[in-house]
N, C-alpha and C positions, 0 to 999 in steps of 0.2 A: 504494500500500500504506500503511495507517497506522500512522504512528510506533510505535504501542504495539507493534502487531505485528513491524516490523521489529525493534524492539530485542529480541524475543520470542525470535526466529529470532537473533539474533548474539548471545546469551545461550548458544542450543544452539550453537552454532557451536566456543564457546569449547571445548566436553569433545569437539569429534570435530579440533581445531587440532592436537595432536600428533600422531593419525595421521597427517594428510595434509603435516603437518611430511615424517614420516618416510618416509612413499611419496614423497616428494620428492626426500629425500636418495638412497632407494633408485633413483630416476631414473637420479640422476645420477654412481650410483655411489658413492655414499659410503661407506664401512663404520657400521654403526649396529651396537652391542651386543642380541643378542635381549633382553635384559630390558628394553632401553628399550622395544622393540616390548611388551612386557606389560606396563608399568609406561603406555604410552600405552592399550594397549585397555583396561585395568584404568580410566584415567582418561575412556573413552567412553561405559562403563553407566550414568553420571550421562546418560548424553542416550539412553540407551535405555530409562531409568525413564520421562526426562521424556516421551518420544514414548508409551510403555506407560498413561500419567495421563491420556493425550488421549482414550484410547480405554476406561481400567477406571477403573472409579467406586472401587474400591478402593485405597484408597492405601498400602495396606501395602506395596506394590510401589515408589512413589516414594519412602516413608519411610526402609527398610528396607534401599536399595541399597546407602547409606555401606559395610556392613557385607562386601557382596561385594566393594567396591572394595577396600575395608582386606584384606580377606582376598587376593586376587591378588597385590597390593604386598607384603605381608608374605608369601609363602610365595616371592617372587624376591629377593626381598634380605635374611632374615634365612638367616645362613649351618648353623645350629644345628637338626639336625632336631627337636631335642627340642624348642626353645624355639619352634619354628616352630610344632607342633604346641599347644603351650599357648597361642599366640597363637591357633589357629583355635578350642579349647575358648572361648576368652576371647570372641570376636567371635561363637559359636552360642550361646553363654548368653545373651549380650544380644539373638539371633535372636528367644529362645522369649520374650523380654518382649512381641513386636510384639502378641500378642494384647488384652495389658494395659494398654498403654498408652494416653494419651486422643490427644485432639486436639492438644494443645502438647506433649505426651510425645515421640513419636516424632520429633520434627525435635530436637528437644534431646539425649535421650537415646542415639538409633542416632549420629547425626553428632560426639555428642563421644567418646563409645566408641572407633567407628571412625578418625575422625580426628587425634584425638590420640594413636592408638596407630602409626598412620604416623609423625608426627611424632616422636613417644617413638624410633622405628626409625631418619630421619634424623639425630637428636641422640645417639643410642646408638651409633648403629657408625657410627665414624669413618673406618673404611675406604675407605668408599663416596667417588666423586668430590667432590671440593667443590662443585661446581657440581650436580651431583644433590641434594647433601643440603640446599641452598639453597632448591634448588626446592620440593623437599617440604615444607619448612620453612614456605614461604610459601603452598604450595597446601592444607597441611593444618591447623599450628597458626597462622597469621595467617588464614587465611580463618574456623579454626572462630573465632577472638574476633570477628570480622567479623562473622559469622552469627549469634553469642551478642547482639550488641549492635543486630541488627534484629532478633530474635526478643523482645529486651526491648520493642522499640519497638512489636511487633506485640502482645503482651502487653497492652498498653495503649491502641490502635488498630485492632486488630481485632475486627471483627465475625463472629462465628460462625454467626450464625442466615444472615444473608446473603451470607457467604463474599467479604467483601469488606475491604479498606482505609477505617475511617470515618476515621481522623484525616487532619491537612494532607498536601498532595500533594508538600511541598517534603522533608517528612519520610520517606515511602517512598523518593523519588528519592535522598536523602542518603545513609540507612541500607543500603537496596539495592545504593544507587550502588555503596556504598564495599566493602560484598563484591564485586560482578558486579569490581569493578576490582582488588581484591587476587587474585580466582581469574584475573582477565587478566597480572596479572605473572606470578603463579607457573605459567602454561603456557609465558610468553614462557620463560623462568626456564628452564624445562624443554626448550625448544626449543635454548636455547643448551646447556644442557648437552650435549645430544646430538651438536651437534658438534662436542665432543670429550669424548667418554666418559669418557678415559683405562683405568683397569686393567680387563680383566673382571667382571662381574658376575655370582655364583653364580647358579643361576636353581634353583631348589629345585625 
């Protein structure tokens, strides 16, 4: 199999690692909180856009997921039905931009929308486990600077007519690296939490 591929494939691996975290735990009997179980499938639709991209030429689909994922996470952990509710007003408004948006648009815009409003959610309610709010911390607002700072570099290196990477090879590998490796901690992040929840989680 070739490298490129393999890392293709442990890239997707990374957004289906919590469930199977969790059917794991559930093996062997562990008690897991149901919101971790939603707050993990909430974190798997990243890998059911990217499967959905292989097959629709349409990318509003792969662009546009941040905004389901935001929206899951946010109706299980914000405890306030009112503020739950303006949360998903907030994540549909920026739905109805997908038409509008260019080609650099949509990775910019759906992913800092959505993702930083996760993170705004781990840093707001302090309630939540420590070890939960870490994780999101890291899976949402260190990963969006992550993404912010290879989308500059793609900005500058990318080619559009050919849909490809023209600048250095060491420069994707970096910029890419270094998200594909902060979304790796903040699953690991999230795995440990899980084993030990601590108090309940509303699940809205």
């Amino acid at each position: 199999m070739p490298p490129v591929l393999l890392a293709y494939y442990g890239v997707l691996a990374i957004d289906l690692a919590p469930l199977l975290f969790l059917a794991g735990l559930a093996w062997y009997r562990r008690p897991v909180d149901a919101a971790y179980w939603w707050i993990a499938g909430a974190l798997a639709v990243s890998f059911m856009a990217d499967v959905l991209s292989l097959v629709l030429p349409n990318r509003a689909t792969n662009d546009s997921y941040p905004l389901l994922q935001s929206g899951l996470i946010g109706l299980v952990l914000i405890e306030q039905r009112k503020q739950a509710i303006r949360y998903c007003y907030l994540l549909a408004g920026a739905a109805l931009l997908v038409p509008l948006a260019g080609m650099q648009g949509p990775d910019v815009l759906f992913s800092s929308v959505a993702w930083l409003s996760v993170a705004w959610i781990a840093y707001r309610y302090q309630s939540l486990p420590a070890r939960l709010r870490l994780s999101l911390l890291v899976l949402f607002g260190l990963s969006w600077a992550a993404w912010m700072v290879y989308c500059g570099g793609r900005a500058l290196w990318w080619d559009s007519t050919a849909e490809v990477w023209s600048g250095p090879a060491w420069a994707f590998a970096g910029l890419y690296g270094i998200y594909q490796l902060t979304r790796l901690t903040g699953t690991a992040l999230f795995c440990w939490a899980a084993l030990r929840p601590g108090p309940s989680l509303k699940v809205a």
